[in-house]
N, CA, C and O atoms as CSV, one atom per row, in Angstrom:
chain,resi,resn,atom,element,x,y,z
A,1,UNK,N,N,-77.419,96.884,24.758
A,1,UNK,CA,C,-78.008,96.736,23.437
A,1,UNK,C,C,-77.017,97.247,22.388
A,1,UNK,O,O,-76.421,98.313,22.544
A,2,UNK,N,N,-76.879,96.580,21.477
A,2,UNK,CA,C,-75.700,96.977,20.191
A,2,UNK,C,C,-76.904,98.041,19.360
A,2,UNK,O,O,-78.129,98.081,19.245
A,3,UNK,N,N,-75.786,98.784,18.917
A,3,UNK,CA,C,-76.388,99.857,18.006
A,3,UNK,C,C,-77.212,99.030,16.504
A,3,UNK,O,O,-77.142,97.833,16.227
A,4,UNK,N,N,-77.809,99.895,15.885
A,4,UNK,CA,C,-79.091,99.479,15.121
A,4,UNK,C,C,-78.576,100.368,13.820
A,4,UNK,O,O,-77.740,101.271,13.812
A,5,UNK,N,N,-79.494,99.714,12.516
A,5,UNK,CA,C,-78.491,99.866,11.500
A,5,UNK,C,C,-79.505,101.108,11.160
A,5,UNK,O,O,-80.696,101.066,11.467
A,6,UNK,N,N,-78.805,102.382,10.392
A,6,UNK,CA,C,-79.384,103.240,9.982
A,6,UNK,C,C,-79.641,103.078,8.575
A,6,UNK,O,O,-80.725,103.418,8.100
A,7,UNK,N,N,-78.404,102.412,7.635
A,7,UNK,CA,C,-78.772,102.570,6.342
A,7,UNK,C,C,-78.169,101.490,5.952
A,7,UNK,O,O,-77.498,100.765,6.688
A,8,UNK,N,N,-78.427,101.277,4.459
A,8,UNK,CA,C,-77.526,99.552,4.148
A,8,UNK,C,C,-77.461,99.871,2.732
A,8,UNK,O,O,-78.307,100.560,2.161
A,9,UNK,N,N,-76.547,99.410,2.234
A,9,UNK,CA,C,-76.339,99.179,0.692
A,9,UNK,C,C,-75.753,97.857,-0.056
A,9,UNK,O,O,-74.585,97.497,0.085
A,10,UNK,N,N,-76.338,97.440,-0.556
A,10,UNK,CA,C,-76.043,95.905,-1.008
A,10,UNK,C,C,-75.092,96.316,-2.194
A,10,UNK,O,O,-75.089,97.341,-2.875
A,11,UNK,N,N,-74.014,94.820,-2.242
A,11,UNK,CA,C,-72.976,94.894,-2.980
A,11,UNK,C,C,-73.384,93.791,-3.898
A,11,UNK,O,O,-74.201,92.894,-3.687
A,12,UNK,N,N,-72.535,94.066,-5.143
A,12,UNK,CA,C,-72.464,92.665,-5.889
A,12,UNK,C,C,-71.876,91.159,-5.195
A,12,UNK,O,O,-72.137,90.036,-5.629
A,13,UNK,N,N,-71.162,91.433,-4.204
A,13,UNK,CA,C,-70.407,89.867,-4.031
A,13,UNK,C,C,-71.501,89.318,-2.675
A,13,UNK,O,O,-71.074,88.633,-1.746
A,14,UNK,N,N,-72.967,89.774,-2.793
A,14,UNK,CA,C,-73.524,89.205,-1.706
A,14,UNK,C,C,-73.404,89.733,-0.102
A,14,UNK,O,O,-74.142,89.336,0.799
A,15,UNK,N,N,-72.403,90.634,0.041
A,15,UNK,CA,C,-72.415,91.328,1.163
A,15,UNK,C,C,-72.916,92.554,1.618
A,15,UNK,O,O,-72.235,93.375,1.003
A,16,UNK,N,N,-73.788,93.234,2.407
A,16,UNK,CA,C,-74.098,94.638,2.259
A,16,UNK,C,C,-73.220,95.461,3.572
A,16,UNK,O,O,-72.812,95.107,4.678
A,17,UNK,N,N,-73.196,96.448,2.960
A,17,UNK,CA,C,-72.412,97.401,4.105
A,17,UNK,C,C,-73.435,98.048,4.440
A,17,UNK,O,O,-74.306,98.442,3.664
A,18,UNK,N,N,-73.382,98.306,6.383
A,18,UNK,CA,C,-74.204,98.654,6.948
A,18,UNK,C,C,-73.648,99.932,7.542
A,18,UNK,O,O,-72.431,100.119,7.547
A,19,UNK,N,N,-74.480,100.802,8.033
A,19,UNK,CA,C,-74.225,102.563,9.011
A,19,UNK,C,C,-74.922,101.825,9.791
A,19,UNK,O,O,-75.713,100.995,9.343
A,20,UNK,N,N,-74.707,102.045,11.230
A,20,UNK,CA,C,-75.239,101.578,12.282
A,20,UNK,C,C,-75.600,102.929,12.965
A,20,UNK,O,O,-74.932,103.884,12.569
A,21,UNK,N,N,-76.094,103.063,13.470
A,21,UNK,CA,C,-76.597,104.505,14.611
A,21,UNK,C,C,-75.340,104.756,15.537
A,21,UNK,O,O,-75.431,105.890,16.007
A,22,UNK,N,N,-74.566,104.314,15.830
A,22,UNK,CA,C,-73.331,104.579,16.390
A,22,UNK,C,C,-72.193,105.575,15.342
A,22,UNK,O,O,-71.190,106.171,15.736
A,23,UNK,N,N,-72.565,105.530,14.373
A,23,UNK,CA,C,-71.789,105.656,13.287
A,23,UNK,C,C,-70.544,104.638,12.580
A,23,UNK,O,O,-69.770,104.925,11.667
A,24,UNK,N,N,-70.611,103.950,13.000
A,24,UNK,CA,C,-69.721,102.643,12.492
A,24,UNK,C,C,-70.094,101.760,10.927
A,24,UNK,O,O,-71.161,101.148,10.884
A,25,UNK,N,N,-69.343,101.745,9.928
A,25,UNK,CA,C,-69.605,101.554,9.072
A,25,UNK,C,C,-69.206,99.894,8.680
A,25,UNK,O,O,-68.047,99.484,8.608
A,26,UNK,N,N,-70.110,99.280,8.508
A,26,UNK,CA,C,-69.211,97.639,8.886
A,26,UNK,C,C,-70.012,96.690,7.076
A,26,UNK,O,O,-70.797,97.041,6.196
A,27,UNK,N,N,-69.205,95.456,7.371
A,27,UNK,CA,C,-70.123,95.104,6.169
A,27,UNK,C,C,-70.292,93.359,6.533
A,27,UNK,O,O,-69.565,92.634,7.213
A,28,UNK,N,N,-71.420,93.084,5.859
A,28,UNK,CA,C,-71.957,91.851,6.822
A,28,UNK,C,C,-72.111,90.973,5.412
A,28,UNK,O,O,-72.516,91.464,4.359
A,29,UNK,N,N,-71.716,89.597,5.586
A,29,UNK,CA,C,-71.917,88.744,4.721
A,29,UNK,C,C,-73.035,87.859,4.655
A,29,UNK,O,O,-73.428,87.150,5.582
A,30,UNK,N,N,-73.644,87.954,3.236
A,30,UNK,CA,C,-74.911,87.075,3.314
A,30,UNK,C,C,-74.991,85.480,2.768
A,30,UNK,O,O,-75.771,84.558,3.004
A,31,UNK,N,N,-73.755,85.621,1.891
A,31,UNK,CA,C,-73.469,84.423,0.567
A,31,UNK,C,C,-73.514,83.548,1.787
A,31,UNK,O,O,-73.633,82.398,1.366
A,32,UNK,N,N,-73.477,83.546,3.019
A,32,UNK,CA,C,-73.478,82.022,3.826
A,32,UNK,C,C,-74.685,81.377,4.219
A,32,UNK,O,O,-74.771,80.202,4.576
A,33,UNK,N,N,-75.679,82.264,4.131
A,33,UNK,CA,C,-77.012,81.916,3.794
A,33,UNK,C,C,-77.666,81.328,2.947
A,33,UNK,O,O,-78.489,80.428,3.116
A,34,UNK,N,N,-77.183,82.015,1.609
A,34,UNK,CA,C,-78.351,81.806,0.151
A,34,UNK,C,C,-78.821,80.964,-0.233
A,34,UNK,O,O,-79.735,80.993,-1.056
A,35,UNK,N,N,-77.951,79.221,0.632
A,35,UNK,CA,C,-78.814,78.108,0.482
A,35,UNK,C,C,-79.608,77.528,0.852
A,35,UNK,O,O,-80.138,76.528,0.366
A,36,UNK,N,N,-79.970,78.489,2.489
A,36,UNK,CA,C,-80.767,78.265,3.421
A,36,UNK,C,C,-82.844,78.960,3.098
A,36,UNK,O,O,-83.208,80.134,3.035
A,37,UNK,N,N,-83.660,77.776,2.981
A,37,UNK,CA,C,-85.105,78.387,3.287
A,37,UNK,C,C,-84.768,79.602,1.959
A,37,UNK,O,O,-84.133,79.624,0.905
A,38,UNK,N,N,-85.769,80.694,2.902
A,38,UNK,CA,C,-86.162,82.052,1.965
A,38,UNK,C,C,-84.830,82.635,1.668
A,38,UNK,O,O,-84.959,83.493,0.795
A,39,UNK,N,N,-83.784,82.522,1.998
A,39,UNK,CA,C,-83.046,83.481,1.551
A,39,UNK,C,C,-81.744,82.866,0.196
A,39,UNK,O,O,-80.702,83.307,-0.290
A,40,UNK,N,N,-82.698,81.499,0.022
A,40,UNK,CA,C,-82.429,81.447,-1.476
A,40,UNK,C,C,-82.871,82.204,-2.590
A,40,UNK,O,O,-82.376,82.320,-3.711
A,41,UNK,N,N,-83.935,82.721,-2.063
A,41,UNK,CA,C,-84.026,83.706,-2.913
A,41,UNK,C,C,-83.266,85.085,-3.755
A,41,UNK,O,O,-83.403,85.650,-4.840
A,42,UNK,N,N,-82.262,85.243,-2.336
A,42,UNK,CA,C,-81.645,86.310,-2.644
A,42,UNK,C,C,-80.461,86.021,-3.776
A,42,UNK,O,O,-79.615,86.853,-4.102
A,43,UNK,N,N,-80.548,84.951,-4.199
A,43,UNK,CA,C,-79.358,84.226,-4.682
A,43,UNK,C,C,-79.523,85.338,-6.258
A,43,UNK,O,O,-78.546,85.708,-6.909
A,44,UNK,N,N,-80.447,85.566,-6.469
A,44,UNK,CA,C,-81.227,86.326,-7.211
A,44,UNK,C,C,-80.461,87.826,-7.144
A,44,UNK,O,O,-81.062,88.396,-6.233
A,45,UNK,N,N,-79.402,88.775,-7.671
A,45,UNK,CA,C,-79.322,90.013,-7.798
A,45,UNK,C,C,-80.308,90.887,-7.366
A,45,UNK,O,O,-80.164,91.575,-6.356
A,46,UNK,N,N,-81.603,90.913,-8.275
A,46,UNK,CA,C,-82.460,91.656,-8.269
A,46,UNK,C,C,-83.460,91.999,-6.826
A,46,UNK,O,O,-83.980,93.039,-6.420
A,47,UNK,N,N,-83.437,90.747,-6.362
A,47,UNK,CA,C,-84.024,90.664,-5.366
A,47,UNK,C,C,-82.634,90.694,-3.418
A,47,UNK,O,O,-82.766,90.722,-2.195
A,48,UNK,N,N,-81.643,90.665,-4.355
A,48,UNK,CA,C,-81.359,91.078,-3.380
A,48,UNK,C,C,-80.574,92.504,-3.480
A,48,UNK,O,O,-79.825,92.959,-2.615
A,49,UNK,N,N,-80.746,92.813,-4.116
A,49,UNK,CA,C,-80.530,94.863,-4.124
A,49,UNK,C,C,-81.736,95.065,-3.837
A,49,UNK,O,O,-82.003,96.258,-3.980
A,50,UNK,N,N,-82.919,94.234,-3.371
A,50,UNK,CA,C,-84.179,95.264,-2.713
A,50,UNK,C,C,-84.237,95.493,-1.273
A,50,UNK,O,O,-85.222,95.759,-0.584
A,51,UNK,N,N,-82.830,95.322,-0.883
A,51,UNK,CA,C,-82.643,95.317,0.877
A,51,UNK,C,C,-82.721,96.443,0.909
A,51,UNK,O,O,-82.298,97.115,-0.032
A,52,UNK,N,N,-83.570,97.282,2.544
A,52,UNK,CA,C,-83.578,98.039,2.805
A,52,UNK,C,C,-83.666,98.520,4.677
A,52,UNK,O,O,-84.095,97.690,5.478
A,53,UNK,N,N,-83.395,99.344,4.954
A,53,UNK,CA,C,-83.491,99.496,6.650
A,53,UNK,C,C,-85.405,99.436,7.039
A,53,UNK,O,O,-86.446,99.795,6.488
A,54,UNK,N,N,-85.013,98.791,8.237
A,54,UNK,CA,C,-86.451,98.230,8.741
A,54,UNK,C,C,-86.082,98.453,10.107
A,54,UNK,O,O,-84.929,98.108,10.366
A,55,UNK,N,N,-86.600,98.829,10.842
A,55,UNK,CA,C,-86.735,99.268,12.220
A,55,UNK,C,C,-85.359,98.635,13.128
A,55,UNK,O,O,-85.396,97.855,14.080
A,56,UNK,N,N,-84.534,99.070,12.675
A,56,UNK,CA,C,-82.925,98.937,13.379
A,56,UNK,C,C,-82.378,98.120,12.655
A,56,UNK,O,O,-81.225,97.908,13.032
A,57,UNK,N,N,-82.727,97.446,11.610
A,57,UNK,CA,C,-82.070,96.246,11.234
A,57,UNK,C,C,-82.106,96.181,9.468
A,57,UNK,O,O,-81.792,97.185,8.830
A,58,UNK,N,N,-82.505,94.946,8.796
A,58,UNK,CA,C,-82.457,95.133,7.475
A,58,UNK,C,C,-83.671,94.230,6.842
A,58,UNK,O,O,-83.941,93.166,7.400
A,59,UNK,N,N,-84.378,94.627,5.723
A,59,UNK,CA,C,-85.197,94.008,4.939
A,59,UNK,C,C,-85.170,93.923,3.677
A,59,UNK,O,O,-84.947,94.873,2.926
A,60,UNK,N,N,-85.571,91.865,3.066
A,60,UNK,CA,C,-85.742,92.384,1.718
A,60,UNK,C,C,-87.468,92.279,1.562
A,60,UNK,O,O,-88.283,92.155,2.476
A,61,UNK,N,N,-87.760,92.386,-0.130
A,61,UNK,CA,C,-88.860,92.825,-0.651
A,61,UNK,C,C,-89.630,91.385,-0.687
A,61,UNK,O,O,-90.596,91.180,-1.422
A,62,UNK,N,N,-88.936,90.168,0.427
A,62,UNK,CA,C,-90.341,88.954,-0.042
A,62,UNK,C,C,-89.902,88.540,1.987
A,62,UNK,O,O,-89.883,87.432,2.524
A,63,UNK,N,N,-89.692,89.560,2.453
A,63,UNK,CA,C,-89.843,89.369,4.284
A,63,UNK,C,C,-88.199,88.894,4.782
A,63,UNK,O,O,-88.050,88.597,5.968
A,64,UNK,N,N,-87.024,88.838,3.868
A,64,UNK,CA,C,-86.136,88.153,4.746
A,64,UNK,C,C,-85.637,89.249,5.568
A,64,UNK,O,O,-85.807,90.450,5.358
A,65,UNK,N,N,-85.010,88.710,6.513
A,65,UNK,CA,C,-84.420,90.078,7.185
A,65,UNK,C,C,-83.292,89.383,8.402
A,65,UNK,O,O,-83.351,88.155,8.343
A,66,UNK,N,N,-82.755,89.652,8.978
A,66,UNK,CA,C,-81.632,89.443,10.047
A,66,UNK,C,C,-81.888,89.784,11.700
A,66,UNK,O,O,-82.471,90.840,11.946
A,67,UNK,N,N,-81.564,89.114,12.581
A,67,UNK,CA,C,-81.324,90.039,13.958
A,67,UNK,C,C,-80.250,91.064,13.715
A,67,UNK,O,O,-79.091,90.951,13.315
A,68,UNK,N,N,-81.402,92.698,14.283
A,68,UNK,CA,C,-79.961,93.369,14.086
A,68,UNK,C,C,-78.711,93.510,15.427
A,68,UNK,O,O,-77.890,94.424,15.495
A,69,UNK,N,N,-78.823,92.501,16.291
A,69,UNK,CA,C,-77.691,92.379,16.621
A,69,UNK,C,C,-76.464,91.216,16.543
A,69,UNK,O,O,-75.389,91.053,17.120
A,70,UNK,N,N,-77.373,90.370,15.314
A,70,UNK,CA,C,-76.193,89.326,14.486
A,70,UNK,C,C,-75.859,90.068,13.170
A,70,UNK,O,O,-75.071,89.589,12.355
A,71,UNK,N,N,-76.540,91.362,12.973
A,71,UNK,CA,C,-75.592,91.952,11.649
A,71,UNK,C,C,-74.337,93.084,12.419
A,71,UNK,O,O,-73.272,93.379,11.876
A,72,UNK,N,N,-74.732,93.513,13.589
A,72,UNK,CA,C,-73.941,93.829,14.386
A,72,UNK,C,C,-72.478,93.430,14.831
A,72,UNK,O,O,-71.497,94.158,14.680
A,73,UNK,N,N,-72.470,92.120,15.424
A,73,UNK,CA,C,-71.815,91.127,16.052
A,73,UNK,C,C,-71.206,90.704,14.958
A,73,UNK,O,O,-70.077,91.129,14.716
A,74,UNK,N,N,-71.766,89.893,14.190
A,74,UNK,CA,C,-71.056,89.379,12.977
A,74,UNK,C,C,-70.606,89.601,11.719
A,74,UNK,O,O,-70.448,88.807,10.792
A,75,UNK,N,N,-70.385,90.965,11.799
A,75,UNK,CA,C,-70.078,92.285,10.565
A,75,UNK,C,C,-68.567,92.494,10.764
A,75,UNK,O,O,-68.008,92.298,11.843
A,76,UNK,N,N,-68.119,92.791,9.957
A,76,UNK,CA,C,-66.553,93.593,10.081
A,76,UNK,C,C,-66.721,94.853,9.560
A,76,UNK,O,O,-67.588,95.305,8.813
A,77,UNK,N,N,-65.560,95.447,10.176
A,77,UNK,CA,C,-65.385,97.154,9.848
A,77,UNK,C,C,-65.213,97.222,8.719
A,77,UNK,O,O,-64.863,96.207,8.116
A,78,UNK,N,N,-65.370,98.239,8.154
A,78,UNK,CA,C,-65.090,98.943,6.752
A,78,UNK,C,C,-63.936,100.030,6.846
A,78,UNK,O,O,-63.855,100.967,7.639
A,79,UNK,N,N,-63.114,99.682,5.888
A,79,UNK,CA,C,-61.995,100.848,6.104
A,79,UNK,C,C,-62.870,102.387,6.002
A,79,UNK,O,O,-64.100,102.379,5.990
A,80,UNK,N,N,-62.133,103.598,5.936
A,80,UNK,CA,C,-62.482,104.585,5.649
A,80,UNK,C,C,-62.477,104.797,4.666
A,80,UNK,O,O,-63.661,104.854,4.333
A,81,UNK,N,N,-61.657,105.044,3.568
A,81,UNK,CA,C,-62.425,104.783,2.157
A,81,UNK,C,C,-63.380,104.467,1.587
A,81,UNK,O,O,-64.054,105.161,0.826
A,82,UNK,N,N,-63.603,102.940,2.021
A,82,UNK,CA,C,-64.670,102.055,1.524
A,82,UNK,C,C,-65.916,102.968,1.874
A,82,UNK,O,O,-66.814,103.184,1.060
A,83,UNK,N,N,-65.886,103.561,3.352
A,83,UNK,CA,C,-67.004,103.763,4.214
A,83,UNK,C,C,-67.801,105.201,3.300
A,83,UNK,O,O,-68.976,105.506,3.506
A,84,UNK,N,N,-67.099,105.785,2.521
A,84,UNK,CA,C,-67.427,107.379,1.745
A,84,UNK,C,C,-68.297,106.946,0.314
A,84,UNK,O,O,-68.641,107.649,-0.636
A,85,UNK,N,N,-68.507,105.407,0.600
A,85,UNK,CA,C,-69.016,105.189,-1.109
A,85,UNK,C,C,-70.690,104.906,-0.418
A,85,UNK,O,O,-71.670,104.800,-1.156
A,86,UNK,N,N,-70.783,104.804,1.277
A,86,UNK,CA,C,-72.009,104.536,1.789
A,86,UNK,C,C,-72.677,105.488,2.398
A,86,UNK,O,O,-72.072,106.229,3.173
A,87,UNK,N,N,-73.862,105.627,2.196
A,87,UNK,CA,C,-75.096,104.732,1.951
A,87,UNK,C,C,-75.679,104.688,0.781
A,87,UNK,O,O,-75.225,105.488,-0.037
A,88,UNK,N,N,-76.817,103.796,0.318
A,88,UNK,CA,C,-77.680,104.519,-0.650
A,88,UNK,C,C,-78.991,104.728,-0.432
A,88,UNK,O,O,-79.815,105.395,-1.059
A,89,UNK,N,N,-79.116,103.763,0.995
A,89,UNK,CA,C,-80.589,103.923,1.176
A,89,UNK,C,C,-80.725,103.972,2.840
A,89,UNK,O,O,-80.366,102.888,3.301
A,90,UNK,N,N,-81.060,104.736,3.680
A,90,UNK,CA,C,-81.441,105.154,5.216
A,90,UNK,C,C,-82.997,104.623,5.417
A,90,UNK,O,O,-83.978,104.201,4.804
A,91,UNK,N,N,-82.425,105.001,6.903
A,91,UNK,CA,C,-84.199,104.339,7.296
A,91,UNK,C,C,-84.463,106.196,7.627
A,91,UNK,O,O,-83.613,107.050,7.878
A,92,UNK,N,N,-85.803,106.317,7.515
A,92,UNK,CA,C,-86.625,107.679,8.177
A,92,UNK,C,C,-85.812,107.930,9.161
A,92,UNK,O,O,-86.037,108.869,9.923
């Protein structure tokens, strides 16, 4: 089983960087979605800075959400730098 995301913080260019329970700080792209179903919605700023951690994985505020082991799998690392500006929001 791949590790599960602890906290997430959404960026302006559509991508959020994730903490995974492993401690690995990675960042996962969404802009390849936004034309797809519900998660045109997110196309929307507002609604998509309402992402938040949901039981290993990620949620927004009208149900979209991801497998968290395709935000896993299909995430890239975050340098170390980048990684000190995260999180803003954890799960319990």
């Amino acid at each position: 089983m791949n590790p599960r995301v602890k906290a997430v913080k959404p960026n302006p260019d559509y991508t959020i960087t994730l903490l995974f329970t492993n401690g690995e700080v990675k960042s996962f792209d969404v802009s390849p979605y936004l034309d797809k179903g519900i998660f045109r919605e997110l196309k929307d700023l507002r609604s998509f800075n309402s992402v938040k951690p949901c039981l290993g994985s990620v949620q927004w505020q009208n149900g979209q959400d991801f497998c968290p082991d395709t935000l896993y799998v299909d995430s890239v690392p975050v340098s170390a730098f980048e990684g000190r500006l995260m999180p803003e929001r954890q799960s319990a």
